[in-house]
N, C-alpha and C positions, 0 to 999 in steps of 0.2 A: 504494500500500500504506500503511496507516496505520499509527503510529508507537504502538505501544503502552507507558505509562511506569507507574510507579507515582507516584500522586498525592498531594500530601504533606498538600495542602492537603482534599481528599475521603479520605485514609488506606483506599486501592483503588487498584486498575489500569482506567485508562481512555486514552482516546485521547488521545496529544500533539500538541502544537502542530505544525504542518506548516514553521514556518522560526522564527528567532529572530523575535519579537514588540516586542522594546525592548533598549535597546542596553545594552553592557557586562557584569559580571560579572553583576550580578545579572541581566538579561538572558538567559546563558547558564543562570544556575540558576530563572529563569523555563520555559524551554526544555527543561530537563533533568526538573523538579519539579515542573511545575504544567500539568493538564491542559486541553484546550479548556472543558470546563464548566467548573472553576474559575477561570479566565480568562472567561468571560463571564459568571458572580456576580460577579468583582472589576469589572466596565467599568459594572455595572448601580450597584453601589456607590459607584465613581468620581465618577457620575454626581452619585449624589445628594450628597457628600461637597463633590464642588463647588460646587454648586449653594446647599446650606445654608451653605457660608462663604463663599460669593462669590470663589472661586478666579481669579486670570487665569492661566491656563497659557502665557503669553508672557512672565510674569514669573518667572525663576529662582527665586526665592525660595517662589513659589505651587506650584514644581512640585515641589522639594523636600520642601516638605510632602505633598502628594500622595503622592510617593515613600515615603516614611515610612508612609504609611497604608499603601498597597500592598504593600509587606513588612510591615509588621505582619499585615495581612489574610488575605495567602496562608500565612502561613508559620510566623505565632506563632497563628491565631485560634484554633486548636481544642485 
């Protein structure tokens, strides 16, 4: 049965995530707020956000930043 949320990040109801996605608080308001489509624009963005800074995501620091975009993305973009 699919998990129907309201999407904070699409401002609609659509289908939510099937388990938590990332870990922790934000995580949980990942889970609670943001739905599969707008989780799959954020990983298409990720992508390129990496990509054009040259991100290493084994570096704490690299992933923080990432982090930061990611909640800005979902939650403050629109």
């Amino acid at each position: 049965m699919n998990r129907i949320i309201f999407c904070k990040f699409l401002k609609k109801e659509a289908e939510g995530q099937e388990y938590q996605i990332y870990p922790g608080t934000l995580g949980k308001r990942i889970y609670n707020e943001i739905s599969k489509l707008a989780w799959e624009i954020w990983m298409s963005k990720q992508t390129t956000i990496i990509n054009e800074r040259k991100l290493n995501m084994l570096n704490l620091k690299d992933r923080k930043i990432i982090e930061k975009h990611m909640e800005n993305f979902l939650f403050k973009n629109k």
